[in-house]
C-alpha positions in Angstrom: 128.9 89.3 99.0 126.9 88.0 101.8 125.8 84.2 102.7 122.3 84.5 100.9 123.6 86.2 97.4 126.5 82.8 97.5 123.7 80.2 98.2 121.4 81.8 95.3 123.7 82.2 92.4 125.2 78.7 93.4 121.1 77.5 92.9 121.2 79.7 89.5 123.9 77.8 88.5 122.5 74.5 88.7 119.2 75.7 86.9 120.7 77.1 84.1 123.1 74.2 83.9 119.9 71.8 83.9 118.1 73.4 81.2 121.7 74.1 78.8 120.8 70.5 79.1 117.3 70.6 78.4 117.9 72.5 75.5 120.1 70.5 73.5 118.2 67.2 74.6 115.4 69.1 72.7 117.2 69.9 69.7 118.4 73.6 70.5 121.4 75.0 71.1 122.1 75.1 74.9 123.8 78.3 74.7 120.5 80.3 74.1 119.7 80.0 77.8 122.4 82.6 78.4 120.1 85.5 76.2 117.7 87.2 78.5 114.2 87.8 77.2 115.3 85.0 74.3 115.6 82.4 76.6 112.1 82.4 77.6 111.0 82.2 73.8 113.2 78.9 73.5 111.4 77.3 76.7 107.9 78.2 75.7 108.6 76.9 72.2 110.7 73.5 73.7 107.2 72.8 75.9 104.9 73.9 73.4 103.4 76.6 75.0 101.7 79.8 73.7 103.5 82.9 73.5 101.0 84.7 75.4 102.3 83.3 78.4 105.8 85.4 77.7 103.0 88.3 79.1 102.9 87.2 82.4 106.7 86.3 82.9 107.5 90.0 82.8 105.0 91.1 85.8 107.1 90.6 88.6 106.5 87.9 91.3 103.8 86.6 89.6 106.3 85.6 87.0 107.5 83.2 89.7 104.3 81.1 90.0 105.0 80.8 85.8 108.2 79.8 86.2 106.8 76.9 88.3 104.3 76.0 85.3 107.0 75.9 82.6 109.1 73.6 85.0 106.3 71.0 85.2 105.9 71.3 81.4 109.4 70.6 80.9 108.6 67.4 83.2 106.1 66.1 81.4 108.6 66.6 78.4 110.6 63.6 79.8 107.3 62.0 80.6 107.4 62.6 84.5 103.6 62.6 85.1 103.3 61.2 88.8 102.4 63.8 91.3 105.7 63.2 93.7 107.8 63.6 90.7 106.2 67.0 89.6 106.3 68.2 93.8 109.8 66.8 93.5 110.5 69.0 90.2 108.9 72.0 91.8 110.5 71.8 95.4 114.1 71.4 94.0 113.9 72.9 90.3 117.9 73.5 90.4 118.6 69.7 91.4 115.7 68.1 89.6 116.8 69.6 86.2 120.5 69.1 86.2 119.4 65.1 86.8 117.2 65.1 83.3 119.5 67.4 81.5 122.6 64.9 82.2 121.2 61.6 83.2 121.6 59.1 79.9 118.6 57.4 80.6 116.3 60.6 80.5 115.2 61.3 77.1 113.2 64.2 76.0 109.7 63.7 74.2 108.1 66.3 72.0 104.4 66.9 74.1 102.6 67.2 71.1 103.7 63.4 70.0 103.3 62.0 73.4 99.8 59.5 74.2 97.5 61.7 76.7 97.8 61.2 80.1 94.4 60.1 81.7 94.4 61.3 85.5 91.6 60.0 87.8 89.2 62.7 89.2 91.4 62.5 93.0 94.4 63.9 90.7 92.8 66.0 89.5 91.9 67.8 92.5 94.8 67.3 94.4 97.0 68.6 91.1 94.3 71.7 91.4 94.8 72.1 95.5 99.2 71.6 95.1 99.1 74.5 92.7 96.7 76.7 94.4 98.5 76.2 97.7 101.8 77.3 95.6 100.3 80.3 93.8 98.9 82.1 97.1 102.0 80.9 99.2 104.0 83.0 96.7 101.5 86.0 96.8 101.6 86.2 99.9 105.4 85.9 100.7 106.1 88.1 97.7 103.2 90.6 97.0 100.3 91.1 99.6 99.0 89.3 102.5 95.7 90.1 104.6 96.0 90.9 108.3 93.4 91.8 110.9 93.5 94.4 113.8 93.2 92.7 117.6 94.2 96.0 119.0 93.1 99.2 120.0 96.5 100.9 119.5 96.0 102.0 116.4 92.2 103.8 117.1 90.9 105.7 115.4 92.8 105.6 112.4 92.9 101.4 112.4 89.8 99.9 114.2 90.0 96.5 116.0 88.3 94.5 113.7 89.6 95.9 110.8 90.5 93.4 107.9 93.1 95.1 105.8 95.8 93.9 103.3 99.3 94.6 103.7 101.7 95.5 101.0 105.2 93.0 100.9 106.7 95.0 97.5 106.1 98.4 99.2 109.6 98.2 100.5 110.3 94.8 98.9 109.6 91.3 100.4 112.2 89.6 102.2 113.2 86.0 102.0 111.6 83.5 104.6 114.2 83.1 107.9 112.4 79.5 108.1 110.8 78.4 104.7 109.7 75.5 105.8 106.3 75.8 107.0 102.4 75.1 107.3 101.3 77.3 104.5 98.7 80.3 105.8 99.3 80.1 109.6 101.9 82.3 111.4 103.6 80.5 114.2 101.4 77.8 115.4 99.0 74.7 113.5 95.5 75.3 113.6 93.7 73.7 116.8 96.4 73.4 118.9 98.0 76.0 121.4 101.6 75.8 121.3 103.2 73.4 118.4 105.3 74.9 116.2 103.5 75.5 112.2 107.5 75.8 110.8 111.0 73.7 111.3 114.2 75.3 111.2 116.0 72.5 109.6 116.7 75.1 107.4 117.2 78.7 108.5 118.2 81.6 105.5 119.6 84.8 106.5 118.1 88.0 106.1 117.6 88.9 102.7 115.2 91.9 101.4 114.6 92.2 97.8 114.1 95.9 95.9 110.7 97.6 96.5 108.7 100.1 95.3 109.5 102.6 98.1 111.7 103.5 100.8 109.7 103.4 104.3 108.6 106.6 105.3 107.9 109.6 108.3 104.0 108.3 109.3 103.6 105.1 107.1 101.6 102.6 108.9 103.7 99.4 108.9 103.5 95.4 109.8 106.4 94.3 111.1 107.8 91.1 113.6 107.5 92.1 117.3 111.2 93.2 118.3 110.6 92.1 121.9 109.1 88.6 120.5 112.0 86.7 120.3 111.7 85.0 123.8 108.3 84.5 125.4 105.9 82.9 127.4 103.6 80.1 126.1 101.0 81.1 128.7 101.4 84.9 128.1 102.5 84.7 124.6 103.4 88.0 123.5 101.1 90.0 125.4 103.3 91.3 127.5 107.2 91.1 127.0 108.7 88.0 128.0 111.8 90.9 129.4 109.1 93.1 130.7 108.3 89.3 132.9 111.5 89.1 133.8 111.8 92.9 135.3 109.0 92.4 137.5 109.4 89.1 138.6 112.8 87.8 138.5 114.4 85.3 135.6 114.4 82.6 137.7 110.4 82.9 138.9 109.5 83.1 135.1 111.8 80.1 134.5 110.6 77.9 137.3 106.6 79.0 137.7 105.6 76.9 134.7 102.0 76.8 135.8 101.2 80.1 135.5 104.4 81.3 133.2 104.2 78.1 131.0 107.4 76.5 128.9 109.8 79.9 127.8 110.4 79.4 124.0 112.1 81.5 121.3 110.9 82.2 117.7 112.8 82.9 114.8 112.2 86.7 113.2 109.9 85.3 110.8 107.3 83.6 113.2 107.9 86.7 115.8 103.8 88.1 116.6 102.8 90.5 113.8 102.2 94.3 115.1 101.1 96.9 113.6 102.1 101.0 114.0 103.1 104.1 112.6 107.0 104.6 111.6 107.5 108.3 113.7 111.4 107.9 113.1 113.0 106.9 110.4 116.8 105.9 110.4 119.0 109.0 111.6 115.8 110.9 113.0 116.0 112.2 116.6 112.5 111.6 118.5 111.6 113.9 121.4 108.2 113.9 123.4 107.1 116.6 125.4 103.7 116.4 127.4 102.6 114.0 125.0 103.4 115.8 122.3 106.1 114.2 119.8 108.9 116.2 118.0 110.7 114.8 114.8 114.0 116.5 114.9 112.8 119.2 116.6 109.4 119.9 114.4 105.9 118.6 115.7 104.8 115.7 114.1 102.5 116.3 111.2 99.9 112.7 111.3 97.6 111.9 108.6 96.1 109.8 110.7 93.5 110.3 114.4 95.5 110.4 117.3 93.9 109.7 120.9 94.8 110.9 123.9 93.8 110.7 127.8 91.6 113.1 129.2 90.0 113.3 132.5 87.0 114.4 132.2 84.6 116.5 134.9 80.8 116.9 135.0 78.2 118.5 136.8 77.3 115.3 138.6 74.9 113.9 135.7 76.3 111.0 133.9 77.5 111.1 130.0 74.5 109.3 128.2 76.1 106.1 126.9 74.4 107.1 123.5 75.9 109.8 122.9 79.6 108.2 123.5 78.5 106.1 121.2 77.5 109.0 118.5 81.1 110.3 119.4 83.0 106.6 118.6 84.2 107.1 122.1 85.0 103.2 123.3 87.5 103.7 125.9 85.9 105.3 129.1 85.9 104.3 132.8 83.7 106.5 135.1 85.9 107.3 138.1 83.7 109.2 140.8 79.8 108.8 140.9 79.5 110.3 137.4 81.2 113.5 138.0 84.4 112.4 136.6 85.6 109.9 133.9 88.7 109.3 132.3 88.7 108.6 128.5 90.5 108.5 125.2 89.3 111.1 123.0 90.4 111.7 119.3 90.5 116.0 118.8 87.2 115.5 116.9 85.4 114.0 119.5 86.9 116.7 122.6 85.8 119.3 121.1 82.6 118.0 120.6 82.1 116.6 123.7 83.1 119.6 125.7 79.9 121.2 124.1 77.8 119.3 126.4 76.3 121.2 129.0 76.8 119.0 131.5 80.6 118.7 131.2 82.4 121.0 133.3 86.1 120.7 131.9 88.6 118.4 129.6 91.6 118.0 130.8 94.5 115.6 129.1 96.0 113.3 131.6 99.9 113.9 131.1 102.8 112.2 133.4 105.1 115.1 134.7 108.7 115.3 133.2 111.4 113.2 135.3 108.6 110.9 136.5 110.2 107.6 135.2 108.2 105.0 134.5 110.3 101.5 135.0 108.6 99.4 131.8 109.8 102.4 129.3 112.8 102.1 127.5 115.7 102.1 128.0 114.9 100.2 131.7 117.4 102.5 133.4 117.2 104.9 136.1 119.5 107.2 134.0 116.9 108.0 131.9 113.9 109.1 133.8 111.8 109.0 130.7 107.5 108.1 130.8 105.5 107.9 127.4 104.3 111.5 127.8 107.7 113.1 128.1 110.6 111.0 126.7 114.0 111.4 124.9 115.4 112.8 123.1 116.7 109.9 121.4 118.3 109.1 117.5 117.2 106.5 116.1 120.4 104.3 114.3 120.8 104.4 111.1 123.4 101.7 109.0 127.0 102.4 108.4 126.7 105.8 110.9 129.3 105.5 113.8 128.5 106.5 117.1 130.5 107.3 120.1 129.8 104.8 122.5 129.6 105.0 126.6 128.2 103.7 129.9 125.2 106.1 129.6 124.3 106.0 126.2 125.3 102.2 126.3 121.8 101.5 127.2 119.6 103.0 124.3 121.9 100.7 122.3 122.9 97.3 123.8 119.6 95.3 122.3 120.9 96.4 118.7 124.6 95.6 119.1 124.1 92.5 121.4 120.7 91.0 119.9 119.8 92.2 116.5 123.2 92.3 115.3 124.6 89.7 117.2 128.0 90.8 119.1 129.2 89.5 122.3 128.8 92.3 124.3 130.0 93.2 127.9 130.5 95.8 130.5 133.7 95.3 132.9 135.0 97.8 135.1 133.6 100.9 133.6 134.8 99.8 129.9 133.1 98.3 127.0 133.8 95.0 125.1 132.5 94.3 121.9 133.7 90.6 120.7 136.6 90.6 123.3 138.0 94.0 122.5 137.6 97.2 124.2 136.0 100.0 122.3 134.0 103.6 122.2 132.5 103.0 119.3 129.7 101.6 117.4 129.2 101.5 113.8 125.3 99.8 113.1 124.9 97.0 110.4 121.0 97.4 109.8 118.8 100.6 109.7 116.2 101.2 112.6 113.2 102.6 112.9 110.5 104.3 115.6 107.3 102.8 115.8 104.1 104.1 118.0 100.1 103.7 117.7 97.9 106.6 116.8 96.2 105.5 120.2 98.8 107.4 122.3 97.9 106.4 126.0 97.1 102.5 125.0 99.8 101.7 122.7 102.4 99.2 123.5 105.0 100.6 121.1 108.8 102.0 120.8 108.4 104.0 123.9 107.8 100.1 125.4 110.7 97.8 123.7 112.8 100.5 121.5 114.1 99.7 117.8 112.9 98.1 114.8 115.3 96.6 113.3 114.6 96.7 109.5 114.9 92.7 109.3 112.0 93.1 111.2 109.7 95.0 108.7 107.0 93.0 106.6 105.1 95.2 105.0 102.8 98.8 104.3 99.5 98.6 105.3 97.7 100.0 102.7 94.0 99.2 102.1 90.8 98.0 104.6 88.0 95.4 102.5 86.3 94.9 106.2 85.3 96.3 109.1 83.6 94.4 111.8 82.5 95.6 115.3 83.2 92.6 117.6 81.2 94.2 120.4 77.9 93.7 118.3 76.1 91.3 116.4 75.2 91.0 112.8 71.6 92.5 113.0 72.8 95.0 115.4 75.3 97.0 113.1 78.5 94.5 113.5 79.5 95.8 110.3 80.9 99.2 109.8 79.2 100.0 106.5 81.1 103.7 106.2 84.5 101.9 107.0 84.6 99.3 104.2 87.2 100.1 101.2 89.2 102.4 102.5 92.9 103.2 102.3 95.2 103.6 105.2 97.0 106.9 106.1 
């Protein structure tokens, strides 16, 4: 039994204890809090409430926000009416109720016998802003929560200035690492730059409750940036605060604070929110081959558009910008008086354009195999890997044991050192996991492959590695918006034909 199921059934505890209590203060038998489903009839009748609210403590999450309701009702029962008392009662339900249910000099009232209570209009509105505030923090911690694309990497499936909502009870919503927090900002308060929106006075382990659905092969998923952990308050996560320290040096990211700024760390919660498709699930083996990705050995089959680079020649006459346009071709640079450009072209918009008649040829734009690029993972000149031709590599999967050496050590050491939190170390050719000397590795957590649809402008997996599945927040599953940022409102800034749609 882990750290998180301990703390909540000690919390249980007390809140059943408080309203045993409760119950006999109000002239039932405290016992019947123990009956599931009857329970819930005792409270509603104890507060006077209808029975139709018994409806809405059945649908799941929402039943939480009800929960909260029927704990200020039991409040006013013992005539706790101020507005500290009732934050007080909602805050700390499994304290607060223990302390009425045993104190001698807490006595229950029947509501239906007690004097109204006359609350000034400011109450009234603050009472109405508390609850609000508390009924969309739990929807969107627990069921769905809107999120907007800044990026390109997910073009042409995901557009940037796409407003979509994301699903938390897809594959269940996991508890808050740092619950205390600004409610509806991520990581920093509103008109300021760098302070913190959360403490971590209080920091819960990971915790994910049961969803609807495993995650699977192409789902387009939120999750916390892997790489974010540690970063730069001038470059935030932009570009990796590791991918810094590669190219410069630790000590020059460190020291440079005027162009580097402070170096911080964020919990997995606050961590910036991307956004990709899951190629690899746990236990897949990912292979790419001139740009063209293999899930244990089969090509990929993506609902979605992928884009690729193409270099593109002409007869000398430039590409009419209209017609790129026509073509929802955005990323172009022209590379040689017109007669050749270099773009990122979804199938549909290739084949079209090679119709042309000025266009002479398309031809994709693919790194050559053992051409390593430095910034891909795994960082090590023993795998001379580059995003068009990378891997093979298996992506972990919890409880699987692996034999574990010098050159695989690499694809690894982030997972056993960082996500999972062993001491590790490498010393004289040997490896040490928590002091002792091993050649194998069995993973705690299940990982996941993540890349954009945008194939040549993604900073994905092929970037950073893993996901760990602590990590994951939710399925993206629906688009209510679509705004161009490049125009204006009379000028077609929204994308009528891209409103309401669901993701694939």
């Amino acid at each position: 039994m882990n750290l998180y199921m301990i703390i909540t059934l000690f919390f249980l505890l007390l809140f059943f204890a408080g309203l045993w209590g409760i119950f006999e203060k109000a002239g039932q038998k405290g016992w019947k809090i123990l009956i599931p489903f009857y329970n819930f009839f005792i409270w509603l009748k104890i507060i006077k409430k209808p029975l139709w609210w018994y409806l809405f403590i059945l649908v799941p999450f929402i039943n939480v926000f009800v929960l909260l309701l029927m704990v200020v009702e039991v409040l006013k029962c013992f005539r706790k009416h101020g507005l500290l008392e009732q934050a007080l009662g909602v805050l700390f339900p499994f304290f607060y109720l223990p302390y009425l249910a045993f104190s001698p000099h807490e006595h229950y009232s029947d509501p239906e016998k007690q004097p109204p209570v006359k609350k000034s209009a400011l109450r009234e509105w603050v009472d109405a802003i508390i609850f609000a505030v508390i009924a969309a923090s739990i929807i969107r911690i627990f069921l769905i929560e809107a999120y907007t694309i800044p990026t390109s990497s997910m073009e042409k499936t995901l557009l940037v200035g796409d407003y979509l909502f994301v699903s938390k009870i897809s594959y269940g919503p996991k508890v808050p690492n740092t619950p205390i927090a600004f409610p509806f900002v991520h990581h920093t308060l509103p008109l300021t730059r760098e302070t913190k929106s959360y403490l971590e006075w209080i920091k819960l382990p990971y915790y994910r409750f049961p969803g609807m659905s495993d995650i699977k092969n192409m789902d387009v998923v939120v999750f916390n940036y892997p790489d974010g952990d540690t970063l730069s308050t001038k470059l935030q996560s932009n570009i990796s605060y590791y991918q810094l320290c590669r190219l410069y040096g630790r000590n020059t990211v460190w020291n440079n604070r005027e162009y580097f700024g402070e170096i911080i760390a964020r919990p997995v919660d606050k961590r910036e929110n991307f956004i990709k498709r899951c190629i690899g699930i746990p236990g897949d083996t990912i292979t790419i081959i001139d740009s063209k990705v293999l899930i244990n050995g089969k090509p990929e089959q993506n609902p979605g558009k992928r884009q690729f680079k193409y270099l593109i020649m002409t007869d000398g006459t430039p590409i009419n910008q209209k017609n790129l346009q026509k073509l929802d071709i955005t990323e172009n640079i022209a590379t040689d008086n017109n007669e050749a450009y270099e773009m990122t072209l979804s199938e549909e918009a290739r084949v079209k354009l090679s119709q042309y008649p000025n266009i002479r040829s398309i031809e994709p734009v693919i790194l050559p195999k053992n051409e390593r690029d430095p910034n891909i993972f795994p960082f090590d000149s023993a795998f001379p890997w580059n995003v068009d031709n990378f891997g093979p590599v298996w992506v972990p999967k919890k409880g699987i044991t692996i034999p574990l050496t010098v050159h695989n050590l690499p694809l690894y050491s982030r997972i056993i050192d960082v996500f999972e939190g062993n001491d590790l170390a490498v010393r004289d050719g040997k490896i040490y996991i928590n002091g002792k000397e091993t050649n194998t590795y069995t993973f705690k957590m299940n990982y996941y492959w993540m890349m954009g649809d945008n194939r040549h402008n993604s900073a994905d997996s092929r970037y950073w590695g893993f996901v760990p599945e602590d990590h994951v927040v939710g399925k993206a599953v629906f688009v209510w918006l679509s705004l161009d940022p490049a125009r204006t409102l009379l000028d077609g800034k929204i994308r009528w034909k891209k409103l309401l749609r669901t993701v694939k």
